[in-house]
OpenMM code with the backbone's topology and positions (N, CA, C; nanometers):
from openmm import Vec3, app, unit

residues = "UNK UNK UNK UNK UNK UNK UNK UNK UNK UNK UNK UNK UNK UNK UNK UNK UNK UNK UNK UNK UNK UNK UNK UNK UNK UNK UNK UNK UNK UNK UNK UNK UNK UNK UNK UNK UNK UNK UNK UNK UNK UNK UNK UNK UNK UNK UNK UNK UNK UNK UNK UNK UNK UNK UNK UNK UNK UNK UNK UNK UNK UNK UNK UNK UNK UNK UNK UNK UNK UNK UNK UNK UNK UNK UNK UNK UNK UNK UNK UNK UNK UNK UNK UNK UNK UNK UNK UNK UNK UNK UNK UNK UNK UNK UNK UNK UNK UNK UNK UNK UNK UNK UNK UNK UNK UNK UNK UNK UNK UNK UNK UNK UNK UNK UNK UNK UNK UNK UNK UNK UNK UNK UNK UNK UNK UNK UNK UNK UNK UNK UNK UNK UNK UNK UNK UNK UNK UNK UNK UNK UNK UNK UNK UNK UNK UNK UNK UNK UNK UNK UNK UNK UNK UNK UNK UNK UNK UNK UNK UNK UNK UNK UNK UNK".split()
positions = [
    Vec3(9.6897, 12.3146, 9.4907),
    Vec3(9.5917, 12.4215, 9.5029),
    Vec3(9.5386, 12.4235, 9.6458),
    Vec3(9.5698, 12.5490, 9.7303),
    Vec3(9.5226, 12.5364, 9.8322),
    Vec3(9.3596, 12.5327, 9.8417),
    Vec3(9.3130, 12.4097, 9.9566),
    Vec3(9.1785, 12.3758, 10.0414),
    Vec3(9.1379, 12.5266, 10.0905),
    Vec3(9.0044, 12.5806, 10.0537),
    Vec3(8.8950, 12.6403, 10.1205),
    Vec3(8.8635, 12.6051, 10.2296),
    Vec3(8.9467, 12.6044, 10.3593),
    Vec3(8.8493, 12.5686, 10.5146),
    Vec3(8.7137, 12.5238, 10.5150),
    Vec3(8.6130, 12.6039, 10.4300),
    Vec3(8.4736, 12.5936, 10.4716),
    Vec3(8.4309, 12.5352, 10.4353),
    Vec3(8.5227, 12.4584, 10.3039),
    Vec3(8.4451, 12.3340, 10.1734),
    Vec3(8.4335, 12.2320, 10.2812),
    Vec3(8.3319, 12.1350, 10.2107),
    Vec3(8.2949, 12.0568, 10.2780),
    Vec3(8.2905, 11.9197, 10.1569),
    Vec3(8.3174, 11.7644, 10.1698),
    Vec3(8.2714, 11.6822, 10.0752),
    Vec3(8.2476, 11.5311, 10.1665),
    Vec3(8.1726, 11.5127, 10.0654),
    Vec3(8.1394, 11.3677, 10.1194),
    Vec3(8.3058, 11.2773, 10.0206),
    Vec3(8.2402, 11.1678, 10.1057),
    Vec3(8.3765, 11.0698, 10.1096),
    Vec3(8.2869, 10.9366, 10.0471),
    Vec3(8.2981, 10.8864, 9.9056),
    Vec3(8.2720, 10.7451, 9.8747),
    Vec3(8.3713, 10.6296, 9.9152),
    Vec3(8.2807, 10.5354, 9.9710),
    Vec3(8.3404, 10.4241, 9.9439),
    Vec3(8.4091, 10.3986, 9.8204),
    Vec3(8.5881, 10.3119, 9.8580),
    Vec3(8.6949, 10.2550, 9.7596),
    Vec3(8.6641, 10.1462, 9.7817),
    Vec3(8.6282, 10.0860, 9.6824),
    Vec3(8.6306, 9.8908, 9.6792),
    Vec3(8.7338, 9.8352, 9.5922),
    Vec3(8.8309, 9.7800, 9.6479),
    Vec3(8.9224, 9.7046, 9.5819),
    Vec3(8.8825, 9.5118, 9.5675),
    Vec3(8.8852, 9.4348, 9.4873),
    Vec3(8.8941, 9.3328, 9.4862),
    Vec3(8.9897, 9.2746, 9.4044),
    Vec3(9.0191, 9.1389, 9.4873),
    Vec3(9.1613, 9.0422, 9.3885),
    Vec3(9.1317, 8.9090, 9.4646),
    Vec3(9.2068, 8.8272, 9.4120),
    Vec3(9.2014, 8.6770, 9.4471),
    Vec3(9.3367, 8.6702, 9.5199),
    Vec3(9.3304, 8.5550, 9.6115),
    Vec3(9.4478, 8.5259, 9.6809),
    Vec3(9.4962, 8.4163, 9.6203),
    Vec3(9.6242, 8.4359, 9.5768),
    Vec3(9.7375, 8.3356, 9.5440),
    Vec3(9.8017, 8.2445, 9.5977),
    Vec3(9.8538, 8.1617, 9.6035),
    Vec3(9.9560, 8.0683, 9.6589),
    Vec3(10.1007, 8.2014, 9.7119),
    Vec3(10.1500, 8.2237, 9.6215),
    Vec3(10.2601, 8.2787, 9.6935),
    Vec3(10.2154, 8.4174, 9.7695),
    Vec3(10.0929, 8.4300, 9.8220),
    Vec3(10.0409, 8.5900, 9.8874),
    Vec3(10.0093, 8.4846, 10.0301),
    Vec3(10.0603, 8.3524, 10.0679),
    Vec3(9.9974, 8.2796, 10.1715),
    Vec3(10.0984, 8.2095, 10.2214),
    Vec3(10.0817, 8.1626, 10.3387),
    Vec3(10.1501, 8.1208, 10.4721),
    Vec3(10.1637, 7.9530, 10.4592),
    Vec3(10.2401, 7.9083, 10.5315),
    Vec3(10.1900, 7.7303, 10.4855),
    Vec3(10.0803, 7.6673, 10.5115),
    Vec3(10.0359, 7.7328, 10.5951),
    Vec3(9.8511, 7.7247, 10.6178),
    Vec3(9.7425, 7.7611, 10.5109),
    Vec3(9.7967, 7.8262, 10.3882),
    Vec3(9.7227, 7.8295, 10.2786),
    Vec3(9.6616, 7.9679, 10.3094),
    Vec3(9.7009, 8.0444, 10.3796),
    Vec3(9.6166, 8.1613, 10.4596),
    Vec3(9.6892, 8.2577, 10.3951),
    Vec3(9.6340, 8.4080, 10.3409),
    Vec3(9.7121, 8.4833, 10.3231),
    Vec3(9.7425, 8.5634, 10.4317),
    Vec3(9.9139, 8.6449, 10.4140),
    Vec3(9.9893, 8.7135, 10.4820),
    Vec3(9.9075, 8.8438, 10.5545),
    Vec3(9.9573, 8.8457, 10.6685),
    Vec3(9.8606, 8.9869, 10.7137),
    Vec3(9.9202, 9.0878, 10.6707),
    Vec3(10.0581, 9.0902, 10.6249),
    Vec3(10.1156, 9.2159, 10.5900),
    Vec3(10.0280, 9.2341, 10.4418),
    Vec3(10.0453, 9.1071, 10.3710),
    Vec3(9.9435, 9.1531, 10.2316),
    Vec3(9.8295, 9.2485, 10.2390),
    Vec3(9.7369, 9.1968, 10.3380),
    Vec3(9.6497, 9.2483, 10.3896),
    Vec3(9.6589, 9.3830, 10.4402),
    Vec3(9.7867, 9.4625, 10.4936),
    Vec3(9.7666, 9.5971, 10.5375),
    Vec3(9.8237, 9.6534, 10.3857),
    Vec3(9.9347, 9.5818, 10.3527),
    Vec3(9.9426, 9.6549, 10.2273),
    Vec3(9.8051, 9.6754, 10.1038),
    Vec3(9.7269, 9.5860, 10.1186),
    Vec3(9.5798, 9.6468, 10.0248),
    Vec3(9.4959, 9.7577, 10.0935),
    Vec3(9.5170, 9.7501, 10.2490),
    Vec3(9.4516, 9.8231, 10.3340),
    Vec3(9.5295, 9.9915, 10.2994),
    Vec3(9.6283, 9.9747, 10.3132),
    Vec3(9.7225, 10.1013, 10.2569),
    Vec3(9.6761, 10.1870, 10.1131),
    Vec3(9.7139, 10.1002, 10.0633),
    Vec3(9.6924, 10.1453, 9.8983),
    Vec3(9.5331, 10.1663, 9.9035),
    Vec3(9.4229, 10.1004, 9.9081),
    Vec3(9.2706, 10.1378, 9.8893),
    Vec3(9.2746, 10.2598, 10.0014),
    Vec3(9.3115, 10.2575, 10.1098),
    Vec3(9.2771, 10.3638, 10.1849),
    Vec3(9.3238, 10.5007, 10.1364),
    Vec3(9.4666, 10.5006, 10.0542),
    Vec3(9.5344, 10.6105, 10.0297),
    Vec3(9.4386, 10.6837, 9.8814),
    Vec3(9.3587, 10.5795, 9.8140),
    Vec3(9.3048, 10.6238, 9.6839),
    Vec3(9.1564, 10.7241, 9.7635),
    Vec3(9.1522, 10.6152, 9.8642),
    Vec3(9.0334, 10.7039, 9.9273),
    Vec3(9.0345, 10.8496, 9.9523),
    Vec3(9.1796, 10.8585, 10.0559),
    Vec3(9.1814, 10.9869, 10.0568),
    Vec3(9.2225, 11.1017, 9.9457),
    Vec3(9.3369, 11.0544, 9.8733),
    Vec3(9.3227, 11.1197, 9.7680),
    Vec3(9.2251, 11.1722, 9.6737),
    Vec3(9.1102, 11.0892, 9.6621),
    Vec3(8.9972, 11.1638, 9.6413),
    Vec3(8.9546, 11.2045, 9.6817),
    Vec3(8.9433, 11.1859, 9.7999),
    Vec3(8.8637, 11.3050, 9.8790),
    Vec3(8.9328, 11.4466, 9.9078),
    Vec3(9.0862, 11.4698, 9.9218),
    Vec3(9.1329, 11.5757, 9.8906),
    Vec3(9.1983, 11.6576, 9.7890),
    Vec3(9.1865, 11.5291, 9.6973),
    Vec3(9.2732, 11.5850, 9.5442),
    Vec3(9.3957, 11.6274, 9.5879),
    Vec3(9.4963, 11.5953, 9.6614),
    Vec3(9.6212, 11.6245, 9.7088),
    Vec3(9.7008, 11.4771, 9.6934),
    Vec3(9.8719, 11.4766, 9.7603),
    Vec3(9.9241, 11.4126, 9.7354),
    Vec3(9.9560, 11.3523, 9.9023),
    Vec3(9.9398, 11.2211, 9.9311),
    Vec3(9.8569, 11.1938, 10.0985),
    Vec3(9.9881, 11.0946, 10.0674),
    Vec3(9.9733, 11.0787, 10.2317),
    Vec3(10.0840, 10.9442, 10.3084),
    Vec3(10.0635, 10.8971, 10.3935),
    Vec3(10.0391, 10.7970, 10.4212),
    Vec3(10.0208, 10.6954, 10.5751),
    Vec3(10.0980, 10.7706, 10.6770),
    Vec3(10.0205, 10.7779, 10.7670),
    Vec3(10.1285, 10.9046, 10.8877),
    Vec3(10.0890, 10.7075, 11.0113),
    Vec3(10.0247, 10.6435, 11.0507),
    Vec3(9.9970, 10.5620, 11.1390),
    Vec3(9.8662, 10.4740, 11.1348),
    Vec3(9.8521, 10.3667, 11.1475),
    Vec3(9.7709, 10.2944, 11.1865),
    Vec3(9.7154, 10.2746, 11.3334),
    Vec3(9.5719, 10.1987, 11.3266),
    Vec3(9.5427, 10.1675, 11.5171),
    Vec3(9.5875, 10.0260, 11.4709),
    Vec3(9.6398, 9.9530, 11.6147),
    Vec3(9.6042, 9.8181, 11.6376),
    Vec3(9.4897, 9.7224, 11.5109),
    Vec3(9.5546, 9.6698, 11.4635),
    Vec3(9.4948, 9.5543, 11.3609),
    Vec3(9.4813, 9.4402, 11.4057),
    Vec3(9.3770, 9.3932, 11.4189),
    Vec3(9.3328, 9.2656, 11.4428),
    Vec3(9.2735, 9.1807, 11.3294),
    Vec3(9.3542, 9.0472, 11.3322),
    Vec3(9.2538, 8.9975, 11.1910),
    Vec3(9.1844, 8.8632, 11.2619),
    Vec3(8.9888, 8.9052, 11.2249),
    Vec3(8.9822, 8.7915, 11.2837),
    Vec3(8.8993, 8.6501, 11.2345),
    Vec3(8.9549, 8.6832, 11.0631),
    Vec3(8.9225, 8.5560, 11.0230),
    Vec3(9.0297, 8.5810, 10.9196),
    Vec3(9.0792, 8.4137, 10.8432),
    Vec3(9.1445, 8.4277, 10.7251),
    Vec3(9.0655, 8.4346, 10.6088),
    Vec3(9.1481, 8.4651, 10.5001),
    Vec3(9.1379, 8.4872, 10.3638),
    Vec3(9.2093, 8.3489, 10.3364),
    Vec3(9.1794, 8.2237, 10.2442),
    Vec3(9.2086, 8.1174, 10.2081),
    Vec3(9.2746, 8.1361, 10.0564),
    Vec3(9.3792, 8.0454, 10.0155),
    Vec3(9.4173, 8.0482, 9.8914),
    Vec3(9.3219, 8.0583, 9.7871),
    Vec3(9.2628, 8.1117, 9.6779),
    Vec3(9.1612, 8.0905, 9.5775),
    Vec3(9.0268, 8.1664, 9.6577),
    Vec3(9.0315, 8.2270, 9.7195),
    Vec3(8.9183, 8.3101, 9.7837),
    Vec3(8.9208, 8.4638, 9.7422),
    Vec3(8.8419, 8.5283, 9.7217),
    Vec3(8.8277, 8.6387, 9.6559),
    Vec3(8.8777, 8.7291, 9.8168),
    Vec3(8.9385, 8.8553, 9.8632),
    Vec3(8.9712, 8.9691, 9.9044),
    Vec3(8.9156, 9.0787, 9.8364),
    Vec3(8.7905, 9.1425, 9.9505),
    Vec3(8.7509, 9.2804, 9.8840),
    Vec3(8.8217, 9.3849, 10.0761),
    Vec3(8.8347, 9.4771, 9.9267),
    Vec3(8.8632, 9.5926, 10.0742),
    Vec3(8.8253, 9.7056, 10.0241),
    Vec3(8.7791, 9.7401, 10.1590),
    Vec3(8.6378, 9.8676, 10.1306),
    Vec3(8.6953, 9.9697, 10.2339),
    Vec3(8.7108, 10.1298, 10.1583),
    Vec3(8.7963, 10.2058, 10.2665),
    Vec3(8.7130, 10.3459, 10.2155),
    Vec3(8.6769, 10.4370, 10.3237),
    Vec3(8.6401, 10.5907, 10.3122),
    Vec3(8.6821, 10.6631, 10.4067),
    Vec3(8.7022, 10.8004, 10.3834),
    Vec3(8.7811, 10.8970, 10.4979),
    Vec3(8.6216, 10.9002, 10.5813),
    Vec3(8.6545, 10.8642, 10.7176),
    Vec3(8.5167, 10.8772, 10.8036),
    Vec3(8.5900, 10.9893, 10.9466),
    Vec3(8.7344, 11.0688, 10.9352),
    Vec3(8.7469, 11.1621, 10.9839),
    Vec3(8.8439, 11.2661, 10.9382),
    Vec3(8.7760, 11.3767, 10.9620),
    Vec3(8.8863, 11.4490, 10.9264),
    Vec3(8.9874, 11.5876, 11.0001),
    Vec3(9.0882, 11.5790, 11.0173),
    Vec3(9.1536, 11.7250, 11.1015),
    Vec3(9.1633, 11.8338, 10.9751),
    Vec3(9.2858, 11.9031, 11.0412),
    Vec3(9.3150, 12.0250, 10.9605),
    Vec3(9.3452, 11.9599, 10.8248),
    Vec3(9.4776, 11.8962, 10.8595),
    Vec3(9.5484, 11.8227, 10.7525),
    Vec3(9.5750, 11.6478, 10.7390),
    Vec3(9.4768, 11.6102, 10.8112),
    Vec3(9.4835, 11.5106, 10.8485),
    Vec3(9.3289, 11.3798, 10.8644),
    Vec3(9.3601, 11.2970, 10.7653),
    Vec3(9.2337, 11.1745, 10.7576),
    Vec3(9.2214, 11.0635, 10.8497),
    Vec3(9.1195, 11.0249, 10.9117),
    Vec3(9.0941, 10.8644, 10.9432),
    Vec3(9.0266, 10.7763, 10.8682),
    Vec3(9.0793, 10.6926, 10.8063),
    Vec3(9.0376, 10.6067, 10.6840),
    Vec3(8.9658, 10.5063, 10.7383),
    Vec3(8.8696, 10.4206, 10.7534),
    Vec3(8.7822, 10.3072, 10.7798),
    Vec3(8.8059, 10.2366, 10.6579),
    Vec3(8.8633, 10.1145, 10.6800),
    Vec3(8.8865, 9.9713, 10.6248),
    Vec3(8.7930, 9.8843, 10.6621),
    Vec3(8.7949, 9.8241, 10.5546),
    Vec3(8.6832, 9.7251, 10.6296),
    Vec3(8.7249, 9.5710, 10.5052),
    Vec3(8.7689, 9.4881, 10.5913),
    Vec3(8.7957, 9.3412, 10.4705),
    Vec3(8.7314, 9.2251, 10.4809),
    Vec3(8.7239, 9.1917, 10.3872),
    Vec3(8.5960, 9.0628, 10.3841),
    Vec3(8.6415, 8.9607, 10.2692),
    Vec3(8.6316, 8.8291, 10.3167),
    Vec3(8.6477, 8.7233, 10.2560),
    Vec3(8.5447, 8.6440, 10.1988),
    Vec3(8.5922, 8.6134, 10.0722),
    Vec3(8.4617, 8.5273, 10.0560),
    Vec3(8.4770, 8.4100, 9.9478),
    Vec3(8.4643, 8.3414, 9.9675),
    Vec3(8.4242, 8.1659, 9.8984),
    Vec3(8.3945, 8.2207, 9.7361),
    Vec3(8.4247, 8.1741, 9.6330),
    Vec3(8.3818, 8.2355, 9.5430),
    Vec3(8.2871, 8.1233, 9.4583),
    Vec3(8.2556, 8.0033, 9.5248),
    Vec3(8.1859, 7.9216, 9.4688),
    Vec3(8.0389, 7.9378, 9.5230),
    Vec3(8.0596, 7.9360, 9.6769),
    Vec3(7.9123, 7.9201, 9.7356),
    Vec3(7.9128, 8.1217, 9.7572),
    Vec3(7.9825, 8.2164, 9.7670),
    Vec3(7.9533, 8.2764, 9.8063),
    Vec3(7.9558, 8.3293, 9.9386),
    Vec3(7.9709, 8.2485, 9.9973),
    Vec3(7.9849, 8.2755, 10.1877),
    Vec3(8.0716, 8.3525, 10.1885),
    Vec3(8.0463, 8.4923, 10.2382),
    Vec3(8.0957, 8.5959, 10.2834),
    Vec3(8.1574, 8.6219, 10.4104),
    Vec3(8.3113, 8.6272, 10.4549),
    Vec3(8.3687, 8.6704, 10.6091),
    Vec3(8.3982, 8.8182, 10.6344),
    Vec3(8.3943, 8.9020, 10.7323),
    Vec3(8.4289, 8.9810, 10.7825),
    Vec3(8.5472, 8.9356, 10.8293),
    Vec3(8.6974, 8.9735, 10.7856),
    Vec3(8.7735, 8.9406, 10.8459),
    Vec3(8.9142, 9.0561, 10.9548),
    Vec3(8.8913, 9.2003, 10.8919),
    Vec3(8.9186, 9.2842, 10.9873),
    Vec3(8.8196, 9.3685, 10.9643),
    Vec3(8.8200, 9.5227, 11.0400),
    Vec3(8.8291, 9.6289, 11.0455),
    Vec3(8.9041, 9.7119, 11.1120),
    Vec3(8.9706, 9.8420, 11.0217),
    Vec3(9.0886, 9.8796, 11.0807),
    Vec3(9.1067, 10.0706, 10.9844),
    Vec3(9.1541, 10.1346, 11.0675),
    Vec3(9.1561, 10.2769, 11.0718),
    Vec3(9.3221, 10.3004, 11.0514),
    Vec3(9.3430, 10.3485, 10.9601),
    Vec3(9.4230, 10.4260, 10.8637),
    Vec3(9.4392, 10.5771, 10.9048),
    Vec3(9.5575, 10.6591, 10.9499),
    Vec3(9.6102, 10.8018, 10.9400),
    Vec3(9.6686, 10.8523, 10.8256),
    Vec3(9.5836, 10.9085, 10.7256),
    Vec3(9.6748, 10.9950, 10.6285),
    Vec3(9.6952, 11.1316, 10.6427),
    Vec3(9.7950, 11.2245, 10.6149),
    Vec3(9.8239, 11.3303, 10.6183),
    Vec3(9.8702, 11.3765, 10.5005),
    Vec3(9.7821, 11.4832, 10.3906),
    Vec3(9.7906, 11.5267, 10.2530),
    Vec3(9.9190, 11.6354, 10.3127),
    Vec3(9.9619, 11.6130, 10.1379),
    Vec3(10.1475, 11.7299, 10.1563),
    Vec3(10.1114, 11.8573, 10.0214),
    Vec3(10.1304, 11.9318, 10.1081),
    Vec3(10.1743, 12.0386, 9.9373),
    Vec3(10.2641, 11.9490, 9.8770),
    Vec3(10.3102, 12.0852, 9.7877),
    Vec3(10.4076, 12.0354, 9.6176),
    Vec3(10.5319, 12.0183, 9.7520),
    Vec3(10.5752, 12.0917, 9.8401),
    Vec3(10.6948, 12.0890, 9.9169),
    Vec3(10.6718, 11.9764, 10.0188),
    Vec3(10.5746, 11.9489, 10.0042),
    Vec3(10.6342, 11.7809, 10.1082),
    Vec3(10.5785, 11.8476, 10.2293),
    Vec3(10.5058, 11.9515, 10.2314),
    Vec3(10.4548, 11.9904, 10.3955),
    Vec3(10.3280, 11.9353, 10.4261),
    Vec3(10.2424, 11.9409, 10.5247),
    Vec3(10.0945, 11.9009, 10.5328),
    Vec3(10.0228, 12.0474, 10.4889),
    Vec3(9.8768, 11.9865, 10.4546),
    Vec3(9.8841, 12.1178, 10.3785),
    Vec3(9.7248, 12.0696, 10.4234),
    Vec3(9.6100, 12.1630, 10.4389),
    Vec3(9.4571, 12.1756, 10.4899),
    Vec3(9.4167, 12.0624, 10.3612),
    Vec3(9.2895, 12.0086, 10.4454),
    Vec3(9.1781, 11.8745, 10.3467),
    Vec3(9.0596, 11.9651, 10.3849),
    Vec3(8.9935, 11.9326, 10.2800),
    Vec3(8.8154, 11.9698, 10.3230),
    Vec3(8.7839, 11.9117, 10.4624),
    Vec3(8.6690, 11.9671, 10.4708),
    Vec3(8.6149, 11.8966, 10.6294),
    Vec3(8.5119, 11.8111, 10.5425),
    Vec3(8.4975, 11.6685, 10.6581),
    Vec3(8.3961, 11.5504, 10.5878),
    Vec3(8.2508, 11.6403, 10.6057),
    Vec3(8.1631, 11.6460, 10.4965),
    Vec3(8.0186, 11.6451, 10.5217),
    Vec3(7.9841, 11.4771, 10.5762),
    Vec3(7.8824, 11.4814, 10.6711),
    Vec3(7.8494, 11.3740, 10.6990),
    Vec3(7.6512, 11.3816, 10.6952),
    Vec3(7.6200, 11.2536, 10.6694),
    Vec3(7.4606, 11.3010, 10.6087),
    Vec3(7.3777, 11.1676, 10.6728),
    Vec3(7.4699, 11.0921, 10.7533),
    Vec3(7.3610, 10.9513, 10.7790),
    Vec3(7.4170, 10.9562, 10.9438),
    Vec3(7.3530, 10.8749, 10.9500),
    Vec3(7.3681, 10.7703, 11.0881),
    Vec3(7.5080, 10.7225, 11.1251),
    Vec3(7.5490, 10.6267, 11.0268),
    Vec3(7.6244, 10.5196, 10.9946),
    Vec3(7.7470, 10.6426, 10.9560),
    Vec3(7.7458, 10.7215, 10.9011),
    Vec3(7.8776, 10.8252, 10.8535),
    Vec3(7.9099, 10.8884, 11.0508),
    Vec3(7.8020, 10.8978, 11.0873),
    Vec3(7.8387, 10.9911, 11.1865),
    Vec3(7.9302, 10.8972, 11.3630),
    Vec3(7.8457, 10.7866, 11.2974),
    Vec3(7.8932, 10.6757, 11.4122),
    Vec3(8.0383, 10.6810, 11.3496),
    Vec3(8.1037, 10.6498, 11.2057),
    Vec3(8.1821, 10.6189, 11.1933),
    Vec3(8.2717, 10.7424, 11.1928),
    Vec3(8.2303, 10.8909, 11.2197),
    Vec3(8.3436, 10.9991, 11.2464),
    Vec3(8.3428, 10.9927, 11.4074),
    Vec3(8.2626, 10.9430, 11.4841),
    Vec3(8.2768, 10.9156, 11.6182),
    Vec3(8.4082, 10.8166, 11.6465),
    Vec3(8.3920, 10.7026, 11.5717),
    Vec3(8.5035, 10.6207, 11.5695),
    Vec3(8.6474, 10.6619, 11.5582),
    Vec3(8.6221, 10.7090, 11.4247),
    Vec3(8.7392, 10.8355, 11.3973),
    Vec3(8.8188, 10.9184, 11.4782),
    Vec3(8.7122, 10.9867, 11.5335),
    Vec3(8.7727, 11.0826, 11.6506),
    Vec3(8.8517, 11.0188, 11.7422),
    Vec3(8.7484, 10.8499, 11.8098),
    Vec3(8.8620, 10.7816, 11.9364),
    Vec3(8.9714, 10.7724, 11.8656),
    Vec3(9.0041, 10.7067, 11.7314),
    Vec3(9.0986, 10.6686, 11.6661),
    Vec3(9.1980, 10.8024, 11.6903),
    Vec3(9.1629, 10.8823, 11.6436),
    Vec3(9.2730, 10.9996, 11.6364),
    Vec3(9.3278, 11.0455, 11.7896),
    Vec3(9.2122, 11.0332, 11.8768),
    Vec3(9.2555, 11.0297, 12.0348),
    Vec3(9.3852, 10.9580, 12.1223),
    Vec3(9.2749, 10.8272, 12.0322),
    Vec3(9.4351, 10.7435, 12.0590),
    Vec3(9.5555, 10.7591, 12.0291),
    Vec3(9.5281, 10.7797, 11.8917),
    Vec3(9.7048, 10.8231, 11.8301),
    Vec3(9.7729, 10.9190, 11.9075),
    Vec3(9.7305, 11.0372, 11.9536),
    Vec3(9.7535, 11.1273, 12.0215),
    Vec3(9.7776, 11.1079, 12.1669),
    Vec3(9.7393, 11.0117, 12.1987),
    Vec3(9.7864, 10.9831, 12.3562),
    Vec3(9.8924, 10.8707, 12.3695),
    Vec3(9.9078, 10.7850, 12.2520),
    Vec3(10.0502, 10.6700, 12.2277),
    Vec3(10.1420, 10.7885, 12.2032),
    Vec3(10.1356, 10.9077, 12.0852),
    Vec3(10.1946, 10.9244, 12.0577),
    Vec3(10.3353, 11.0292, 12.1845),
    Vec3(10.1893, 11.0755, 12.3049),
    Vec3(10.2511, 11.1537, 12.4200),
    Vec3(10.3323, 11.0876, 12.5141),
    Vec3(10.2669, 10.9288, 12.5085),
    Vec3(10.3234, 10.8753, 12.5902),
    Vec3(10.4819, 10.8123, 12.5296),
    Vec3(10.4743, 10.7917, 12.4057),
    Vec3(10.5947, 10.7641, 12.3402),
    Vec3(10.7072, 10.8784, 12.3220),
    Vec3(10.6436, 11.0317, 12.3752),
    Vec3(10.7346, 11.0835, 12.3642),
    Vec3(10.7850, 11.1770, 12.2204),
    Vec3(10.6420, 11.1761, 12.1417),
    Vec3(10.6862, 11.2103, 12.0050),
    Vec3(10.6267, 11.3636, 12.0215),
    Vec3(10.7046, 11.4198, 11.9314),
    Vec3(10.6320, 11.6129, 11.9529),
    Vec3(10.5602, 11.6144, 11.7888),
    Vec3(10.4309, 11.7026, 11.8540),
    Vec3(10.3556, 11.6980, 11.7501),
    Vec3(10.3985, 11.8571, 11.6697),
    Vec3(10.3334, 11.8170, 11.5601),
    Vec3(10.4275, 11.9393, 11.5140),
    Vec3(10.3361, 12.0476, 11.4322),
] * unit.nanometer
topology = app.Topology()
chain = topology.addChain("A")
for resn in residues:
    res = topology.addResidue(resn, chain)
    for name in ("N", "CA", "C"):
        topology.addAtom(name, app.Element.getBySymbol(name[0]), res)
């Protein structure tokens, strides 16, 4: 169903949580960073899908940095909302955090920005609402957004890719 240009929606926070396993970890007892983008993927993609009721795909990531681990038997939450938006096109805010599940001690261990691009029924990109934004904290984080999408757009010139 084609997007109304003028609609506008807010974007909730996706919270995913799970425990880390032995075989989701490194011989350091640490889990995999790919694990880690793959939860970052999937929570980010539910995000946007709600927020556009369409059928969305990872078009690119920024630079991921992780800068604490997730330990075997430690709880993984990942927290993701569309904090930008183009025509046809989202910046997802990730945000992952580790935490002790005995004492509780809580880590920040990335934050990291997600590109989705919603498809019609034919597999094309097809218009998203525009984000309403209503705080502080939403607006810093479509600021973020925007560098994020800047960037993509200037790797992507310098790499040589045609936008389409």
């Amino acid at each position: 169903m084609p997007i109304d240009p003028n609609t506008t929606r807010v974007s909730s926070w996706v919270i995913t949580t799970d425990v880390v396993f032995p075989d989701h970890t490194n011989p350091l007892g640490t889990l995999f960073g790919g694990r880690v983008l793959e939860l970052m993927d999937v929570n980010a993609g539910i995000a946007c899908q709600r927020f556009c009721r369409q059928v969305v795909v990872t078009a690119s990531t920024e630079p991921i940095d992780f800068r604490n681990p997730i330990h075997v038997g430690e709880i993984i939450e990942v927290k993701s909302r569309v904090a930008w938006t183009g025509r046809t096109s989202m910046i997802v805010r990730c945000e992952v955090h580790g935490e002790n599940p005995l004492s509780g001690e809580r880590r920040l261990c990335t934050i990291g920005h997600m590109n989705f691009v919603a498809l019609d029924q034919r597999g094309r990109p097809t218009p998203v609402p525009r984000l309403r934004i209503e705080s502080d904290l939403e607006r810093r984080h479509w600021e973020i957004g925007q560098q994020v999408r800047d960037d993509t757009l200037r790797r992507r010139e310098r790499k040589g890719y045609q936008e389409s």
